[in-house]
N, CA, C and O atoms as a Tinker XYZ file with bonds, in Angstrom:
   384  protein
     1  N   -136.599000  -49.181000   37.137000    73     2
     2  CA  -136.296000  -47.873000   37.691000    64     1     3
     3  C   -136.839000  -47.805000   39.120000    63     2     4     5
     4  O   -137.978000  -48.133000   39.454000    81     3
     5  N   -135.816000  -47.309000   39.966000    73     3     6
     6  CA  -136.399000  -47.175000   41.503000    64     5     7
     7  C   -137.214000  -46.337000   42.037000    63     6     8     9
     8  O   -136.695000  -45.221000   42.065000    81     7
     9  N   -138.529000  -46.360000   42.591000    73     7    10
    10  CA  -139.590000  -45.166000   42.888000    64     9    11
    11  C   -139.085000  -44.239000   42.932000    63    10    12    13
    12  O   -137.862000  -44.099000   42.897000    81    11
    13  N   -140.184000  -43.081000   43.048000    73    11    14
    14  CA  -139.989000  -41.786000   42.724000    64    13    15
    15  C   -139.344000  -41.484000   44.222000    63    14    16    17
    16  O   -138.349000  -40.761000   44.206000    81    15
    17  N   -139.790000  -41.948000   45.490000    73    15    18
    18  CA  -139.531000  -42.344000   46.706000    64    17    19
    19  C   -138.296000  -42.167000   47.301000    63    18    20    21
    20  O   -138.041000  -41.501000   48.305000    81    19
    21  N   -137.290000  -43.037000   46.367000    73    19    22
    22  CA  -136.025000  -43.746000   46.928000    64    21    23
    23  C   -135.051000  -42.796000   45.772000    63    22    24    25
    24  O   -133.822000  -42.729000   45.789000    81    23
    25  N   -135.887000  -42.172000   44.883000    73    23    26
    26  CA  -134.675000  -41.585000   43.940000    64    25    27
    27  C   -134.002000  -40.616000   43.939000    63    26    28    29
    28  O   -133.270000  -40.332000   42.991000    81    27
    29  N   -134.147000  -39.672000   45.361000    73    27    30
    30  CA  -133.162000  -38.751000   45.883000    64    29    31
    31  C   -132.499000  -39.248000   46.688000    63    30    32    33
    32  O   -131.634000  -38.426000   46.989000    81    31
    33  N   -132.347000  -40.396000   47.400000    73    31    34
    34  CA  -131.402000  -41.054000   47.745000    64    33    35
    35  C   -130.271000  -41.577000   46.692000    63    34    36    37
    36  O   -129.116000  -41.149000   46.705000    81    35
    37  N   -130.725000  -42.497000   45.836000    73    35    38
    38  CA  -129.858000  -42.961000   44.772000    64    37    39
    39  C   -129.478000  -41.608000   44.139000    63    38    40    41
    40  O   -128.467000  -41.880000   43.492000    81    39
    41  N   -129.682000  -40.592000   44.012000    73    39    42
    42  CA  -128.914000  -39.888000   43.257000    64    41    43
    43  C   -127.713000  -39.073000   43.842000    63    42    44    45
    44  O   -126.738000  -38.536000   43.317000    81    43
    45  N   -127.997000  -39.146000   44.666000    73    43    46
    46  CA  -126.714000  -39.216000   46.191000    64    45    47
    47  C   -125.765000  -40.113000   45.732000    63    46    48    49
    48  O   -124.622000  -39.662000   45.649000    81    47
    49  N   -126.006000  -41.688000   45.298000    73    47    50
    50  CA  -124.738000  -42.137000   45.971000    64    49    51
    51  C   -124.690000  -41.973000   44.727000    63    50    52    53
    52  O   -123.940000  -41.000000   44.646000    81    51
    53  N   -125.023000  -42.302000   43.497000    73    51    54
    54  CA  -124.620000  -42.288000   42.282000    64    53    55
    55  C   -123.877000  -40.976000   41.682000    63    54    56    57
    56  O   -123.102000  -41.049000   40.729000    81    55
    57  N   -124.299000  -39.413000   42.547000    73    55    58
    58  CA  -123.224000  -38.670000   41.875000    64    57    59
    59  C   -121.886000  -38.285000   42.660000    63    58    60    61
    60  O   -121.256000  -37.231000   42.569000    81    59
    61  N   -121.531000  -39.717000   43.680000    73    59    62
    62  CA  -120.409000  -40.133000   44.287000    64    61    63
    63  C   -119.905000  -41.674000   43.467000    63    62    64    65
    64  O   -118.955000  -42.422000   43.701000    81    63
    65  N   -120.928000  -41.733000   42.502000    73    63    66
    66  CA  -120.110000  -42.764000   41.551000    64    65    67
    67  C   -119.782000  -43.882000   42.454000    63    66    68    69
    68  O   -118.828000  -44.517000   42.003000    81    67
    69  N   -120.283000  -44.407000   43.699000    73    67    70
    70  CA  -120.402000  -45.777000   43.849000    64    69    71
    71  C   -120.675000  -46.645000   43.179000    63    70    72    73
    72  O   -121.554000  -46.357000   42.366000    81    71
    73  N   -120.115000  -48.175000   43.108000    73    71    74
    74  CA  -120.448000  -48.956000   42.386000    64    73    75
    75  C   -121.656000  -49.816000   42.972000    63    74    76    77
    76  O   -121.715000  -50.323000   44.092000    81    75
    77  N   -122.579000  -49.860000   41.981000    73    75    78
    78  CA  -123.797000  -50.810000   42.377000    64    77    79
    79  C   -123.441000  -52.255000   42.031000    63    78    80    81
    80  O   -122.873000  -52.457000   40.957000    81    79
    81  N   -123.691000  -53.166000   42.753000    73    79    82
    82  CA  -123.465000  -54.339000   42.814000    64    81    83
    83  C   -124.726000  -55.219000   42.119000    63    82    84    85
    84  O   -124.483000  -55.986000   41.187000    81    83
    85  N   -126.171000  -55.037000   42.677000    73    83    86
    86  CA  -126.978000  -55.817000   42.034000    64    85    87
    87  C   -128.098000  -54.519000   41.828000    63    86    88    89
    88  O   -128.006000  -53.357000   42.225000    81    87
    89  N   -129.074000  -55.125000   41.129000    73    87    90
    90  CA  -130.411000  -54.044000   40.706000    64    89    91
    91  C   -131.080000  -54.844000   40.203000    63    90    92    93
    92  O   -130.751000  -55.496000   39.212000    81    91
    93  N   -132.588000  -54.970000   41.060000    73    91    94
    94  CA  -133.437000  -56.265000   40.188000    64    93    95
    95  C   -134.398000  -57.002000   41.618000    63    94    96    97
    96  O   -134.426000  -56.640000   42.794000    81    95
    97  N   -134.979000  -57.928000   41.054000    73    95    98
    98  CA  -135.730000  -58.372000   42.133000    64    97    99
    99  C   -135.181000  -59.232000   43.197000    63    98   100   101
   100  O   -134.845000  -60.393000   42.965000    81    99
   101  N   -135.093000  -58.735000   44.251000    73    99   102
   102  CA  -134.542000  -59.464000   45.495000    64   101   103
   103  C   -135.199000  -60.263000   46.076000    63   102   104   105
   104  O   -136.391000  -60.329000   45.773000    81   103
   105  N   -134.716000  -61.069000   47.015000    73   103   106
   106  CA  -135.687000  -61.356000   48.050000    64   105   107
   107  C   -137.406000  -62.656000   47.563000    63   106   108   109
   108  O   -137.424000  -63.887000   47.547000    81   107
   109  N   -138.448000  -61.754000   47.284000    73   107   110
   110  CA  -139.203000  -62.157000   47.021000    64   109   111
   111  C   -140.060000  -61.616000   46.020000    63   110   112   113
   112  O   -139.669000  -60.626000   45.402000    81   111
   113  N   -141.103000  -62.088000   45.784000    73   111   114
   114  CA  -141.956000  -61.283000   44.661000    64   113   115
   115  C   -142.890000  -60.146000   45.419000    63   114   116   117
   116  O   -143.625000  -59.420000   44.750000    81   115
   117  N   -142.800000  -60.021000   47.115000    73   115   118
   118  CA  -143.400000  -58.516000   47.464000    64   117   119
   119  C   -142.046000  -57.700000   46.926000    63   118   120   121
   120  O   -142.423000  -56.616000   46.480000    81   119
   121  N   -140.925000  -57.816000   46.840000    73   119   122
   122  CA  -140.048000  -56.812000   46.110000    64   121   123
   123  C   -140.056000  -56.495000   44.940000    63   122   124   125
   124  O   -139.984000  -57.342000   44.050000    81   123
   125  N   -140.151000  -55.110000   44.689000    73   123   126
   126  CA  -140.098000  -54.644000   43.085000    64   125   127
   127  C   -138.973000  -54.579000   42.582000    63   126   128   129
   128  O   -138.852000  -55.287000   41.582000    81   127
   129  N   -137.954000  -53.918000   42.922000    73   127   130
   130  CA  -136.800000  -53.237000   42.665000    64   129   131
   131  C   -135.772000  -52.716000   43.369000    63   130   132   133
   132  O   -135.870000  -51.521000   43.647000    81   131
   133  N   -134.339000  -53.589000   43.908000    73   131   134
   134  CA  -134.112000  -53.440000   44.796000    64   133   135
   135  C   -132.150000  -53.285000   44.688000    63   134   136   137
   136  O   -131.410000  -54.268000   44.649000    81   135
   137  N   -131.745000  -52.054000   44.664000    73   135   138
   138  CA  -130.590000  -51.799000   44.462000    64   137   139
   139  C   -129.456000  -52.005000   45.584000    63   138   140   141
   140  O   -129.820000  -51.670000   46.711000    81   139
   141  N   -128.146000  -52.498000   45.471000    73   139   142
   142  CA  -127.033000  -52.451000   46.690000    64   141   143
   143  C   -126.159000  -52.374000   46.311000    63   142   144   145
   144  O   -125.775000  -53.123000   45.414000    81   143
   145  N   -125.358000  -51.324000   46.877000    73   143   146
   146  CA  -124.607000  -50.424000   46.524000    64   145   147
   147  C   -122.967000  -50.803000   47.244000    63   146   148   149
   148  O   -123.200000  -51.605000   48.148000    81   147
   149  N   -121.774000  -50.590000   47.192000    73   147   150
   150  CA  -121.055000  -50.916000   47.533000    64   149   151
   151  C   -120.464000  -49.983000   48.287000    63   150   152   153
   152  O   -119.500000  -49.297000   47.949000    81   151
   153  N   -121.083000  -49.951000   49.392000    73   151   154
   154  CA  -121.182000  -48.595000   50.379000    64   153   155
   155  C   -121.511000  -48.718000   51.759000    63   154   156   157
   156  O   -121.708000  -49.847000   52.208000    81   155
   157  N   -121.605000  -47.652000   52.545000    73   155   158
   158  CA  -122.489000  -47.739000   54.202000    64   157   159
   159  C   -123.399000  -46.834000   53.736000    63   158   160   161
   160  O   -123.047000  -46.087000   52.823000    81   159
   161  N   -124.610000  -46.747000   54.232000    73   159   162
   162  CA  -125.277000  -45.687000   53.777000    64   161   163
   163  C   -125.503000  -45.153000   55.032000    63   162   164   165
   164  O   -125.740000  -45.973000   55.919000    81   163
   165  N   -125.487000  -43.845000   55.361000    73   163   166
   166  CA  -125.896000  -43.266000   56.824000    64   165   167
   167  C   -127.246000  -43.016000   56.947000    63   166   168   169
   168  O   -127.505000  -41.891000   57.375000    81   167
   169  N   -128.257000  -43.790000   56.680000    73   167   170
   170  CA  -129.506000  -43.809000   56.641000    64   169   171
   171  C   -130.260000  -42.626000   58.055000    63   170   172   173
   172  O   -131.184000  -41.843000   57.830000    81   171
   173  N   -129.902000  -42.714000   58.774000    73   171   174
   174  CA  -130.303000  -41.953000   59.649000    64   173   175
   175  C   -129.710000  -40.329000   59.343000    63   174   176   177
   176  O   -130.379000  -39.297000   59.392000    81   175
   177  N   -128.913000  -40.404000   59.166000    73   175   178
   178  CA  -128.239000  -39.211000   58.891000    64   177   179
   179  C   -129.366000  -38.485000   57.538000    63   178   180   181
   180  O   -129.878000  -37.367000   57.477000    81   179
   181  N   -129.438000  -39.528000   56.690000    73   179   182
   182  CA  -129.694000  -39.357000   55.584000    64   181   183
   183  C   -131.193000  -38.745000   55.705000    63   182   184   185
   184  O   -131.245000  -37.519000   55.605000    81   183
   185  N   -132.323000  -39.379000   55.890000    73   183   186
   186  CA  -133.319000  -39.423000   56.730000    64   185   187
   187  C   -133.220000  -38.258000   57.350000    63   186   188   189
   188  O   -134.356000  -37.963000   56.981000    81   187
   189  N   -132.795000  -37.036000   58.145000    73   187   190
   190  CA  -132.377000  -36.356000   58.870000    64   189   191
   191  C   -132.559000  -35.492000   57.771000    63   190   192   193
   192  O   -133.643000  -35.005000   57.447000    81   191
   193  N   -131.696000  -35.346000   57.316000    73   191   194
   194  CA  -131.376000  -34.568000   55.377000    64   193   195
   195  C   -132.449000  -33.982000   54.647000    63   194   196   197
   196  O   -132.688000  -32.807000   54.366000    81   195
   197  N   -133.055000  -35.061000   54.395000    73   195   198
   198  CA  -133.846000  -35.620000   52.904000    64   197   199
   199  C   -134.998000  -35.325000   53.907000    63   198   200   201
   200  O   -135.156000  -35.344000   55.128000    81   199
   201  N   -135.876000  -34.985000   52.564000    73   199   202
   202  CA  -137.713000  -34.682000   53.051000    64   201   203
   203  C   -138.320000  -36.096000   52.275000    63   202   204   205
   204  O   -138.908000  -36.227000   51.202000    81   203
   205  N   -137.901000  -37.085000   53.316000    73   203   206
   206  CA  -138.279000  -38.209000   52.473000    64   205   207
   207  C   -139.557000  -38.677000   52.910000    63   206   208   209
   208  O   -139.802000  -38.807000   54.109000    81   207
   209  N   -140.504000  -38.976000   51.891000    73   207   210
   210  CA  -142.061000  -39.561000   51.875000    64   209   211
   211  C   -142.095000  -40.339000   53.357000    63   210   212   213
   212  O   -141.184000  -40.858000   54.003000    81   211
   213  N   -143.727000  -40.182000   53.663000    73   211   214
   214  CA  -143.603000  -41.354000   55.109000    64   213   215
   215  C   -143.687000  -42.998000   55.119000    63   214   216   217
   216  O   -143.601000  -43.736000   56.100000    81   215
   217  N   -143.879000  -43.348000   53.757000    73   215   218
   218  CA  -143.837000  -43.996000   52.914000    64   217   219
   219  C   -142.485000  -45.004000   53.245000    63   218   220   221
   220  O   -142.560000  -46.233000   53.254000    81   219
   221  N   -141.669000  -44.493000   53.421000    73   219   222
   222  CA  -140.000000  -44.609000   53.271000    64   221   223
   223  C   -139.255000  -44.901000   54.264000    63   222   224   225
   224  O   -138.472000  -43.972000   54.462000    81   223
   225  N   -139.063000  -46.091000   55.283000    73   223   226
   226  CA  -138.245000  -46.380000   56.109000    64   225   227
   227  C   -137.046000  -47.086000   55.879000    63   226   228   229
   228  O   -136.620000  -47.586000   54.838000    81   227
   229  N   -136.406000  -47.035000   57.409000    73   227   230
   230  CA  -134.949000  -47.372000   57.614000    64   229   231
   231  C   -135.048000  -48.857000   57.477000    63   230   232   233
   232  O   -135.561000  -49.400000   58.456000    81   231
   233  N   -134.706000  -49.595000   56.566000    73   231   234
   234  CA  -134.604000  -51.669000   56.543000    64   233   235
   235  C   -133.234000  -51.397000   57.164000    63   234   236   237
   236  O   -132.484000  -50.434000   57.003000    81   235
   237  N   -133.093000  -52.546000   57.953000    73   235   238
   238  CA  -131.762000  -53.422000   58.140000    64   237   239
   239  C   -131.908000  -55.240000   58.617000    63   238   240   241
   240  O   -132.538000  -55.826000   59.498000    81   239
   241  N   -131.023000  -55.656000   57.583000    73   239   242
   242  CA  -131.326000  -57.064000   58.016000    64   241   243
   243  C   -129.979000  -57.611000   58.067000    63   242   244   245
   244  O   -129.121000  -57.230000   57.270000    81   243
   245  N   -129.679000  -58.740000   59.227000    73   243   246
   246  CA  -128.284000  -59.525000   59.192000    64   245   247
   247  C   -128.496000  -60.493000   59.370000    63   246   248   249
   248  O   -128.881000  -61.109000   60.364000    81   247
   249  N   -128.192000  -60.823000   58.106000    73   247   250
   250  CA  -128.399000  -62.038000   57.985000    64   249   251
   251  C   -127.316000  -63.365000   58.295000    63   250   252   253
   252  O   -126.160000  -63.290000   57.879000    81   251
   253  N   -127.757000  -64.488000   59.002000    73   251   254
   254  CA  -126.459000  -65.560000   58.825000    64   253   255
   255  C   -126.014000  -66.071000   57.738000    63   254   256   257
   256  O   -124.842000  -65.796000   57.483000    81   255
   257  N   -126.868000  -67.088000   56.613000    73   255   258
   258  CA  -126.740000  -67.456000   55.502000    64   257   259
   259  C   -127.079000  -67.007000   54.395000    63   258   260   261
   260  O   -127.048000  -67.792000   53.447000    81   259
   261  N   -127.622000  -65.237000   54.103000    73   259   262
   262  CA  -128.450000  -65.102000   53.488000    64   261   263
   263  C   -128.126000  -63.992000   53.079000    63   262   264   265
   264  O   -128.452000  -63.745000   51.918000    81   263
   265  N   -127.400000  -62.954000   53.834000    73   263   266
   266  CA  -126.797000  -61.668000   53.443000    64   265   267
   267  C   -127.133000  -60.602000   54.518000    63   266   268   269
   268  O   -127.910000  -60.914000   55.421000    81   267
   269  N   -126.601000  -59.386000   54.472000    73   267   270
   270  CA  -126.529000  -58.332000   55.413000    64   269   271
   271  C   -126.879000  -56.810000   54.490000    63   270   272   273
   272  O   -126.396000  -56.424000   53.426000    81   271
   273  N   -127.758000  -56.268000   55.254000    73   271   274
   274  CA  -128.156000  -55.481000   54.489000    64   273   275
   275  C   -128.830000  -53.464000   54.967000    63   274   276   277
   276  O   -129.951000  -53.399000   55.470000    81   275
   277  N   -128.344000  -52.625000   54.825000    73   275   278
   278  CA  -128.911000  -51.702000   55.768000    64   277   279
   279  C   -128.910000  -50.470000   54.919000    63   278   280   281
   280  O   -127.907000  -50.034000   54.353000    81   279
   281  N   -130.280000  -49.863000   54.864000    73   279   282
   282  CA  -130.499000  -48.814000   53.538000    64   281   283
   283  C   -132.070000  -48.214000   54.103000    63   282   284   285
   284  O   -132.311000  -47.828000   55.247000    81   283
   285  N   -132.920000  -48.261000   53.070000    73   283   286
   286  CA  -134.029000  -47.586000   52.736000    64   285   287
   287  C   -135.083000  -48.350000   52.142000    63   286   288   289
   288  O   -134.806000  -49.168000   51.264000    81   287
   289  N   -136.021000  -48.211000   52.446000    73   287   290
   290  CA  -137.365000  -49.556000   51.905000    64   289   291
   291  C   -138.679000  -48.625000   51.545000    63   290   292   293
   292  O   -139.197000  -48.074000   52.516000    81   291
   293  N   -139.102000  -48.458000   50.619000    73   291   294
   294  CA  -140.444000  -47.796000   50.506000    64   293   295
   295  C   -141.579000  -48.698000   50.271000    63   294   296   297
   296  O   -141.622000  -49.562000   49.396000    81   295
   297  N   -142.620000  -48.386000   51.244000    73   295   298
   298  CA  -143.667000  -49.588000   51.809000    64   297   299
   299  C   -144.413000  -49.599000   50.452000    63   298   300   301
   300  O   -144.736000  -50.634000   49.871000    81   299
   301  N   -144.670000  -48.261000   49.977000    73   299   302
   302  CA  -145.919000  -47.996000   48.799000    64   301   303
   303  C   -145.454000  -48.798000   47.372000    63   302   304   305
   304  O   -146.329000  -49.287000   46.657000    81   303
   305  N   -144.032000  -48.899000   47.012000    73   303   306
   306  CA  -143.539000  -49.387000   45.570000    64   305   307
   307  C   -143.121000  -50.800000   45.866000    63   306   308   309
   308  O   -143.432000  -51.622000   45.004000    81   307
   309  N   -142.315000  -51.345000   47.185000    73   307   310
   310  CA  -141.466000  -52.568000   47.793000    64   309   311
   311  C   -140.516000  -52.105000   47.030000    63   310   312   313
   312  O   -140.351000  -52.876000   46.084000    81   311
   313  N   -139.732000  -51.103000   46.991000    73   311   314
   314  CA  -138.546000  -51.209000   46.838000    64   313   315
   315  C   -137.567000  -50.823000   47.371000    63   314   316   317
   316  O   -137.994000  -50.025000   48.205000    81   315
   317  N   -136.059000  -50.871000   47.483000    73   315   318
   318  CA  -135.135000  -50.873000   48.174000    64   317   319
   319  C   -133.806000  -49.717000   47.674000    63   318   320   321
   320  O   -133.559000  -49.143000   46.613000    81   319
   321  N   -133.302000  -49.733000   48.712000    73   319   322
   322  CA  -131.932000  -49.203000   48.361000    64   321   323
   323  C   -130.935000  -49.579000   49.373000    63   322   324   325
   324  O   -130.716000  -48.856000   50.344000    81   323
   325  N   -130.404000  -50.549000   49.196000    73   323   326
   326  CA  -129.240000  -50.921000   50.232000    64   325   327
   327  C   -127.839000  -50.256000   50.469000    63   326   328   329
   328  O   -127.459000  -49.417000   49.652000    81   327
   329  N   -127.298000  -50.481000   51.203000    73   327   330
   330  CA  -125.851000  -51.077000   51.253000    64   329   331
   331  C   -125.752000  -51.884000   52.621000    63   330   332   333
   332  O   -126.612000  -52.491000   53.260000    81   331
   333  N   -124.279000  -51.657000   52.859000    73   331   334
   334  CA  -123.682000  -52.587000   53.879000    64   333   335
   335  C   -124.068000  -51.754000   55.649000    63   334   336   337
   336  O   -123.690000  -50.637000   56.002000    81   335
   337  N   -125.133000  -53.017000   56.685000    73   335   338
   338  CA  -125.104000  -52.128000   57.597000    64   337   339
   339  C   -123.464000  -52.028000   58.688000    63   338   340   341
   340  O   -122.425000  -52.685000   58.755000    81   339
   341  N   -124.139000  -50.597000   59.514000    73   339   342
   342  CA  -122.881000  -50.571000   60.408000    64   341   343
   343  C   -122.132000  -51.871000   60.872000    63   342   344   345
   344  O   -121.022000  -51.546000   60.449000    81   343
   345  N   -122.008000  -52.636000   61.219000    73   343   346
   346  CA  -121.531000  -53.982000   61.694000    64   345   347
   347  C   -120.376000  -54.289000   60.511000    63   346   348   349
   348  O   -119.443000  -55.047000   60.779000    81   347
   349  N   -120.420000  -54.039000   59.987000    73   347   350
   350  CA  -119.687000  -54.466000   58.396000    64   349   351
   351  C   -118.993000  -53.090000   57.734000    63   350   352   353
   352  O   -118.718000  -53.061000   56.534000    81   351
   353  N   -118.806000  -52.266000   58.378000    73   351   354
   354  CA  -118.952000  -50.930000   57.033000    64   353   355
   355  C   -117.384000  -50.422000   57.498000    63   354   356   357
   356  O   -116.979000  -49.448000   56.865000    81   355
   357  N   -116.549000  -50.919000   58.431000    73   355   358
   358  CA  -115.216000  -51.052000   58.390000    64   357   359
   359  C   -114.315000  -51.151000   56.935000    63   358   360   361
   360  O   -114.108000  -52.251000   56.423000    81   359
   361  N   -113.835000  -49.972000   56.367000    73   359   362
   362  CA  -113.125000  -49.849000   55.264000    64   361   363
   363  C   -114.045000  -49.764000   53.764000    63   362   364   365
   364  O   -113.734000  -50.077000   52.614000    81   363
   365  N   -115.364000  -49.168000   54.377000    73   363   366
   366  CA  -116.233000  -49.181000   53.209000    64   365   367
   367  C   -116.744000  -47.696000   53.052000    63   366   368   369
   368  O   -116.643000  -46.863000   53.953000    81   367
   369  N   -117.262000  -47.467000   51.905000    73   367   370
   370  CA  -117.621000  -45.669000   51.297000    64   369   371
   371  C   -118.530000  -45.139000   52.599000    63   370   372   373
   372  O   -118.989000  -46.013000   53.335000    81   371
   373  N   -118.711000  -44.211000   52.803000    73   371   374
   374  CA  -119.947000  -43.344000   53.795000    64   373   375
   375  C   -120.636000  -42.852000   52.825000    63   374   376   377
   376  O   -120.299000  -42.059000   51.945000    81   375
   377  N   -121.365000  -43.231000   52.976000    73   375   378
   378  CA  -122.825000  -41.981000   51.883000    64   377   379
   379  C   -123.381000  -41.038000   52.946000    63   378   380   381
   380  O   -124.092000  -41.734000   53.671000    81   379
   381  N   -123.386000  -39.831000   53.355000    73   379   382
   382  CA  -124.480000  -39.026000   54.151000    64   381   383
   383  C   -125.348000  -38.035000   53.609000    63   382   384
   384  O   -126.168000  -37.469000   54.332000    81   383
């Protein structure tokens, strides 16, 4: 289950019924729990919105061989909430 942190975000995209793609440990073992969603997420926008913990920043990573990634990271749990960043989000959901 994703921190208490990141879970007014996910309940955003989830009661837009996006499909989640993976959920589980990513990356490395500093990650707890780390969801990606088949979406753009407007993280800034979102952020803007949301009275989200300070706890709780903007990740984005692009990767060459490894994957692309742009969401929400909470420092206190290591966990995540992805989707696809801007660079990529051509013909893909908006979450705001």
């Amino acid at each position: 289950m994703i921190c208490e942190h990141l879970q007014p975000i996910e309940k955003i995209i989830q009661e837009k019924k996006i499909k989640e793609k993976y959920r589980g440990q990513a990356w490395s073992n500093n990650c707890r729990e780390w969801v990606y969603y088949n979406c753009f997420i407007d993280a800034v926008s979102l952020s803007q919105r949301l009275d989200l913990d300070e706890c709780v920043e903007i990740h984005k990573h692009l990767g060459t061989h490894d994957g692309s990634e742009y969401g929400f990271y909470c420092n206190e749990h290591h966990d995540g909430i992805m989707g696809y960043p801007p660079e990529m989000m051509k013909d893909k959901i908006i979450v705001k």
